[in-house]
Every structure is written in C-alpha cells, then in structure tokens.
SESEVO-107031 format. One record per residue (C-alpha): y, z, x. Coordinates in steps of 0.02 Angstrom, whole numbers, plus 50000, padded with zeros to 5 digits. Each point is the difference from the previous one (the first is absolute). Layout:
N
YZX;...
END
This chain:
574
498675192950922;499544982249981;498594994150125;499414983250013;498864988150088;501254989850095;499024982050027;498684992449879;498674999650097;498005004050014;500265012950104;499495017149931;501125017550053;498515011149928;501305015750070;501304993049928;499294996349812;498965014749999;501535012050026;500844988349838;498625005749906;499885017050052;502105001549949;499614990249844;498505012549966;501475014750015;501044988449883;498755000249860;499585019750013;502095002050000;499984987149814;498745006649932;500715018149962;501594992949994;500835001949800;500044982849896;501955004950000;500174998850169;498804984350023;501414991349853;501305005750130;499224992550168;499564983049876;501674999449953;500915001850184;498734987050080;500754990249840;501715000550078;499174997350171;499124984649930;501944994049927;501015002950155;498694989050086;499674986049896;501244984950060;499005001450160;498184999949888;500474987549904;500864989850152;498475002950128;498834994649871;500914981749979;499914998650177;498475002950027;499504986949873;501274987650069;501124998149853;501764995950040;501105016449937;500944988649897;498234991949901;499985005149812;498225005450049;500625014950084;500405010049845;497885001750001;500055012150147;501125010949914;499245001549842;498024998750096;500775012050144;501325015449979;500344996749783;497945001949987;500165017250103;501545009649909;499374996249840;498465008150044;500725014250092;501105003149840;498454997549860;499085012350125;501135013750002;500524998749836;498145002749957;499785015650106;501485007149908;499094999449842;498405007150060;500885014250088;500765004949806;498165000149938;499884982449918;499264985449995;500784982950061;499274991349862;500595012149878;501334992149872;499394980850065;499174990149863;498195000849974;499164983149901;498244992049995;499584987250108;498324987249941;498345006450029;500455016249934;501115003750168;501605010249994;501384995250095;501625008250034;501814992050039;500725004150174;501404983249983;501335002949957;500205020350038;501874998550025;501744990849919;500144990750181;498154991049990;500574996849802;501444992650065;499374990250156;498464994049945;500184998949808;498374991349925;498885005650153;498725013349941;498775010150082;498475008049945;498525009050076;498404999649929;498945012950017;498014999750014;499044999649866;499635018149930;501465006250087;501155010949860;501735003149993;499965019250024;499084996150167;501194987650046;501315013849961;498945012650114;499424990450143;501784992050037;500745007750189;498294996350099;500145011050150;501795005549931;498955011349878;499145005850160;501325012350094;498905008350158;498904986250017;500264986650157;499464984949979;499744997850203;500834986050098;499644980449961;500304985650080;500844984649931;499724984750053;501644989449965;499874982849920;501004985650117;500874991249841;501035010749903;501175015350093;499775010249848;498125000949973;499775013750149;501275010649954;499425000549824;498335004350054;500565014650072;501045006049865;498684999849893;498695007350119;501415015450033;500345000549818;498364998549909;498445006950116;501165012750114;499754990450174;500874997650128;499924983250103;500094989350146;500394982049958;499284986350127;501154986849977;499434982649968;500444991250180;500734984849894;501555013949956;500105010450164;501844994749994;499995010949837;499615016450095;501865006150049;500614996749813;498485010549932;500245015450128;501804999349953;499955001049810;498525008249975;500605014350147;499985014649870;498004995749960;499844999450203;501025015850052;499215009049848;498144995950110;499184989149852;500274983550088;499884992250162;500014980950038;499134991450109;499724982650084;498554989950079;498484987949965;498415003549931;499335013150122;501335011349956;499704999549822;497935002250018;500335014950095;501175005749895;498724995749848;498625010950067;500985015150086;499215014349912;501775008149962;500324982349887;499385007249832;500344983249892;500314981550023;501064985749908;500004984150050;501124983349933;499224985550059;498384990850000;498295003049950;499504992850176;501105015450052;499445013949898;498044995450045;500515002050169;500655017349977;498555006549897;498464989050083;500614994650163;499664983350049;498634988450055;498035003349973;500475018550012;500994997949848;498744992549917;498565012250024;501105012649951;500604991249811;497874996749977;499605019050054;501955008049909;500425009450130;501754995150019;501035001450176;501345007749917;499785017849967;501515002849874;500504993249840;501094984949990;501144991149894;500614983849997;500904983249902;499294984850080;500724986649889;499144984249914;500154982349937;500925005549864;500004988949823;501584993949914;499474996149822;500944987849914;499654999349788;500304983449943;501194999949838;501694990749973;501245001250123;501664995250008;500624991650153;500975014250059;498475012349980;499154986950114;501145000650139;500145018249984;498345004550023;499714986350106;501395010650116;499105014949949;498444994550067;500634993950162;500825016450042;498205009049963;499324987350142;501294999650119;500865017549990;500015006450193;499614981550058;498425003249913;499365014250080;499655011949883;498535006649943;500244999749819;500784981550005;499394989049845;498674988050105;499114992249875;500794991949830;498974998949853;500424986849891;499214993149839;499504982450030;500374995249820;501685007449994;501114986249971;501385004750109;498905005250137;500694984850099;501855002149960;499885017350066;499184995650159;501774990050015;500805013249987;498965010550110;500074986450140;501755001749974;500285016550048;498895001250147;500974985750083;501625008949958;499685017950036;500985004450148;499364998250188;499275010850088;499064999550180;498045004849978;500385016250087;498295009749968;498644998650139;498764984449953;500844995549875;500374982350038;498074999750045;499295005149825;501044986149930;499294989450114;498235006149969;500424996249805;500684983850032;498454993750108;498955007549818;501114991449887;500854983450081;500524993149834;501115016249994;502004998049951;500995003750166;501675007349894;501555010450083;501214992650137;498575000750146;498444997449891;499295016050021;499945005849823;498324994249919;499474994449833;498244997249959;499194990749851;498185008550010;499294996549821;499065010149912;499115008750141;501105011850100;498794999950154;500945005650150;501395000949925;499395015849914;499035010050119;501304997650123;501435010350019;501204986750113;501435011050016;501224984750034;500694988149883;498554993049906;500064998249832;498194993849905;500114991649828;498455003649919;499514991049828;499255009849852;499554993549814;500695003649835;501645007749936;500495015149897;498685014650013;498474988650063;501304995950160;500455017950035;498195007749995;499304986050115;501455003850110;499645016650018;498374997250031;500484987650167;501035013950041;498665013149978;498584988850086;500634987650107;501625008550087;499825012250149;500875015849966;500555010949859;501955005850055;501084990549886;500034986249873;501364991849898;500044993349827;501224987249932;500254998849806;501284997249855;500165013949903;499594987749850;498664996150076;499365019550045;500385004449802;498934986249949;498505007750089;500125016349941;498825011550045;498934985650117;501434999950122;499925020450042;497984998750008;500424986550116;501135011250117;498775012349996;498464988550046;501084997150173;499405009350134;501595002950085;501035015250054;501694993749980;500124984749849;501804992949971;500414991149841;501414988650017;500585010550152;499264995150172;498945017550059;500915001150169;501555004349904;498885016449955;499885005750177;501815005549979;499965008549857;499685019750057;499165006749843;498674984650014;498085005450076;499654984850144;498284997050020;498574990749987;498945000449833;498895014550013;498184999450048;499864993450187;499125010650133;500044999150195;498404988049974;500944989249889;501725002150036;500754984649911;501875001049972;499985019850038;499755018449950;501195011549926;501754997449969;501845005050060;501765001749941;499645006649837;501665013849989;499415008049867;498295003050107;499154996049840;498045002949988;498614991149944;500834981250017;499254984249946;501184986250030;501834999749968;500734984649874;501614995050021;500904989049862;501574986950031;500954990249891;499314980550000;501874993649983;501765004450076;501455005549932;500774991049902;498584989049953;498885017949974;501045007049860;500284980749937;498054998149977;499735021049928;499605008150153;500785017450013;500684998350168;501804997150086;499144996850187;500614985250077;498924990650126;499325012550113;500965003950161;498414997650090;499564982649958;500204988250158;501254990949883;501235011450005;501534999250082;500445016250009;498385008450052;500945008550147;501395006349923;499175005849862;498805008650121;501195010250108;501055005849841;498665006149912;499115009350160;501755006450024;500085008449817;498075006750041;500945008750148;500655012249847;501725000650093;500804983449929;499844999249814;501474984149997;498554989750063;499164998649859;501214989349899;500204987750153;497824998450008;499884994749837;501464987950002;499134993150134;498334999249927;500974990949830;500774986650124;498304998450085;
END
C-alpha cells in the first residue's frame, strides 16, 4: 500500500516513519530470497507501471518547473523523467535474466585497453535500437588499474550474485532538479546491494509524489519502497534511525556534511576527532564546476555554431540546474578563432528558449555572480543567462558550483598537446569537483595527437568524461556507471562516493568515457566521421525536442514499436 507524508514540513511522525521502516525491513528479508527470475518479473511489471504513468510524470514535472506544455523545452522532462526510468527498468531486468542462466553480463561485450595500461569494456551500443538512435555515440567503462577482464567477468551482478543476503533498508534522499534522479537511485540500490528503501523527497518536487506512488506501485505493494515528504528533520531522523542501514544523498557537499558531522562547532569537533554523526555508510553525487574543454584547430563555420549550440545546451539544460552542467569553458588564448566562437556562443545563449528561473535561489546566485563579475554579458530575453570573461585564472568561477546559468570563460596557453595537458591540469587543480567533464575536438585534430590525447583523458580526474558528447547525455544511457571519480571519503567528500545506474552492476569502476561525433549528419559523413546522427534531439536548438521526446519514451514503453520511425523523423527535422 502506498503511504506517504502528506505536507512538506519539519514536523517529524517518528510512529509513522518508524513503522515504514519496519515494513520496508520485511520488504528486504521478502527480496532477498526471492529468485533473480522473479526479481526480472517484478522489474519488468513496475516497467509497465512506470509506462501507463508517464504523461502525468512527464506533465507534473513541466509544471512544476513552469514551462508552458506547449515549450520545446518540455521534451527534457520526458527524456530526464519517465524515458530515464523504463530504460533502466528494461537494462535491469534484462541483466537479471542473464545472471539467473549462470552468465555474465559482460560476457560477449568487447574487451580493449584503455591508456595507462587500463582495460575498458563497451556497454554503448548493446542493442540495434541504441545503433540506430544514437549512431556515432559510444560508451566505454574503464576499469581501475589492475583490474582484469576475468574479474570483470566474475564480479559483474553485485548483490545479484548474492541470493540470501539483504542488503537492509536505505534511505534516499531525492535531488530537487531532475524527476528521474530518485527513482534511479532506487533502482539501483534494489538492483545492485539488495535494499530496500524509503525515498525522502526533495521538498522542491513534493508535487512529484502522486506520479512516483503510482508508477512505481509494484516496488511499493511488493514492501521495498515507501515515499515520503517533509523538511530537514524528517530526513535526519530518518538518517540516523538504527533500522536505516545505508544512505545516498544527491545534492550538496554543504548537505552531505550535515548528515555525517552535524552542524555548527559540534560538527567541527567531531571532523578534528573522526567520529562521524552518522553511524552508516553513505553514498552520494554532489556535482561540480564542471570544465568544457575546447582544442583549438580549424573550424569551419558550421562546426562553430554547432558546438557553440552544443555548449550552450551543456550550460543551460534544465534552466541550468544541473549538476553536471558545463560551468567553466576552457579556451586557448592563442586559438585564432577563439573570438569567432564566443560569437557564436553568445549567440546561442540569447536564443535558447525561455524559461522562468524556477529552482529555489536561483535568481539569487546569479545575482551573487553578477555583483563578482559586473563586466559580465547579460544574454537571453530577460538577461539572466551569464557569460563571464575571467582570464586565465578561474577563481570563483572554479571552486564554485553556481547551479544557475553561469557560464565562466577561462583562458589557457598554447594549442595542440601543450593546450590540452594545461587544460587538464586547470581542470584537475583549479575546478571544484570531479563528476563530469567534456572535451571538444576534431577528429583531425585527435588523430594528430596520437597517443598524447588518450594520456590526456586519462590524466583527468573525472568519473564521467564526454568527448564531443556533452556528459549529461550519459545519465540516460542505462548501461553507463554515474559517479564521481573514485577516491573521496566522508572527510573529503568532493563531488561524491560511489556510483549508480550502472545495469550491468559492473565492479571495480573507474570512470565511464563516452564518445560523440564532433559534426552532424550530413556534414559528419561529408568530413569522414562514421556517423548518420543528426543534431541531437536534446540540444535547446531543436525544434522538435518534445516530440521527439514523447515518441521515443513511448517506444521504451515496449508496447508501441511504430514509434520509433516517427522519433527519429523527428530528431532528422530537429
């Protein structure tokens, strides 16, 4: 039955949430001697649960971000919402099936090096539809160092390989930008570590709640989810019940310190003595100021305003409020068509459709960026999209994480290899965060480095890295690990620990690297490229975002194959 808190709030039911957790407790015992066949089965109807429910997902969402249900922008909550669900739902199952016949989920995928003596293993494409749909895009995920193939082959299932064993209940708490993140983290927690869990919703999507009890009802009547409401009480109780075996956050660091060390001097005694508040392990992807590298070569106009579009949707995707947005651009200041592609870039800021600044303080933290850069360039039909010169020293621009339209333009020497390694360096040093970073370059330009330009990609300390593709477009894709680069610890949380997603609950991940084509169709195949994709659907540019959207979410539904025809023609007249 689904129970939630009815009001956001700071008012704490302690009867209430401890008999959640207590059902949720029952939930996990139930799933954890439960067959893998059977957990494909219940994946597969909360799949069709998830379908019959997502025009009012995908519908709530734009309304709660104040887009008008005719804007071009709404396609974004259907593809960041409902799409983002079945296609993990479907990866999910799919990859219980293959464990319950007694292999591996990596088995027949391709194995290859990676530099630094790394192995990596191909998880994009895994079907004809991604080869169809996103022809050029490639994924990969690197594995760390002294990791083998035959472990790969072994470890791959996670808690799937551990029938018997529950993994306890764990509390998410939601992110307030993007409808799909929760959800997700759920999945994954189900799917990969055998809990069950109660999901604190962020109160910037309470509106959200009724759409998530309806198509995830299976997960709820089956006892391995409840959903909740209220402010930050409710989730600090929640956070140290003692039946909560396991934490994951989306957020802040400011947030996550408050979970583990409290708050205040208490806090702070408690980081110098490590004794932190919290008593269980937690998770988390707390987001950045993340880099968009730019490698100077020759550029036609047309690659120019493309990228220049490309780059604008990386900054102002969800109004901007994303925490893998590009925030800082890193240009070569002796590139000489570094100033015709600012043009460009001004261009599309100003043009990118409107939207209101619908996420709490948002307007503020522009204003906050404004008053530290006043020469800024006030772009978009209001102003409020921000373009900032900041030479060659990324200051505040890079140890902030504004989380609003602010876009830094930071100035590094050289060009060819000398360019890239000092970029990756600003990105290493001078940038707060490790979750994603993107990398713009011809593919002329990428053979003429050779070997430099993979040594490069694996000098950047970053858990998701996009070349010519923008990394949020990597959230969607199931198979993908999302997480920050490995290493951080509760003392130094920086953009996170752990990851999610991940459908083939692969082991021992370093970062995943996702490849795009640097031209569309038809100027890709024109200039050599081995790709038919035309300007992705997802670019604020389009103008068939929406329509694209719903088709395609409708042929992830399984039930209407006839959509897929209609999403790509829409995609092509995009």
């Amino acid at each position: 039955m689904s129970v939630g808190i009815a009001r956001v709030s700071d008012e704490v039911d302690e009867v209430l949430l401890g008999r959640l957790i207590a059902e949720l407790q029952e939930g996990a015992d139930r799933w954890a001697v439960t067959s893998l066949t059977d957990r494909a089965a219940l994946l597969r109807t909360t799949h069709a649960s998830v379908a019959a429910a997502a025009e009012t997902w995908a519908s709530t969402a734009a309304g709660i971000k104040g887009l008008d249900p005719d804007s071009p922008l709404v396609g974004e909550e259907w593809l960041a919402g409902p799409y983002g669900a079945l296609t993990a739902l479907a990866r999910l199952a799919s990859t219980l099936d293959v464990l319950a016949e007694g292999r591996s989920p990596l088995r027949g995928l391709r194995f290859h090096d990676a530099p630094g003596g790394r192995r990596a293993v191909d998880v994009l494409p895994l079907d004809a539809t991604e080869a169809v749909v996103l022809n050029g895009f490639r994924a990969e995920v690197w594995f760390a160092p002294g990791v083998t193939d035959q472990r790969a082959m072994l470890t791959a299932g996670l808690g799937a390989l551990r029938v018997g064993e529950s993994g306890g209940v764990g509390l998410v708490l939601g992110a307030g930008n993007v409808t799909a993140i929760a959800p997700l983290d759920v999945l994954y927690g189900l799917v990969a570590e055998n809990r069950a869990a109660v999901l604190k919703l962020n109160p910037v999507l309470a509106g959200m709640a009724e759409p998530l009890e309806v198509a995830f009802a299976p997960l709820i009547d089956a006892g391995l989810l409840r959903i909740v409401q209220g402010g930050a009480a409710v989730g600090g109780f929640l956070a140290h019940h003692p039946g909560v075996r396991h934490v994951h956050i989306t957020g802040s660091a400011a947030s996550h310190d408050a979970i583990v060390w409290g708050t205040g001097e208490d806090a702070a005694a408690r980081r110098r003595a490590g004794t932190p508040l919290l008593g269980v392990p937690i998770s988390s992807e707390l987001g950045g100021a993340s880099p968009v590298v730019v490698v100077p070569g020759e550029w036609t106009a047309q690659d120019l305003a493309f990228q220049a579009e490309h780059v604008a949707t990386m900054r102002l995707h969800n109004g901007g409020y994303d925490c893998v947005a590009g925030q800082v651009l890193l240009l070569s200041a002796d590139w000489p068509q570094r100033e015709a592609f600012l043009v460009q870039l001004r261009r599309a800021l100003d043009a990118a459709p409107p939207r209101p600044a619908w996420y709490p303080g948002g307007a503020d933290r522009c204003a906050t960026a404004l008053a530290d850069y006043p020469d800024a360039q006030r772009l978009g039909p209001d102003g409020g999209r921000l373009l900032v010169d900041v030479g060659a020293d990324p200051g505040r621009m890079g140890t902030t994480e504004w989380f609003a339209p602010v876009l830094g333009v930071v100035d590094v020497p050289g060009t060819g290899q000398a360019f890239l390694d000092e970029a990756v360096r600003v990105a290493n040093e001078d940038l707060v965060g490790e979750l994603g970073a993107n990398v713009l370059i011809r593919p002329e330009d990428r053979t003429a480095l050779g070997a430099g330009f993979g040594r490069a990609i694996a000098a950047l300390r970053y858990g998701t890295i996009a070349i010519n593709a923008w990394t949020g477009a990597a959230f969607l894709f199931p198979a993908a690990p999302w997480g920050a680069y490995p290493g951080a610890t509760i003392a130094d949380v920086r953009s996170g620990i752990g990851v999610v997603h991940n459908a083939l609950l692969i082991d021992g991940v370093e970062r995943t690297v996702v490849h795009g084509p640097f031209r569309p169709f038809p100027a890709s195949v024109l200039a050599g490229e081995r790709s038919i994709s035309p300007k992705p659907p997802w670019f604020l540019s389009s103008r068939t975002g929406t329509p694209f959207a719903k088709r395609f979410t409708g042929f992830a539904t399984g039930k209407a194959p006839w959509l897929l025809p209609g999403a790509i023609l829409a995609a092509l007249r995009g």
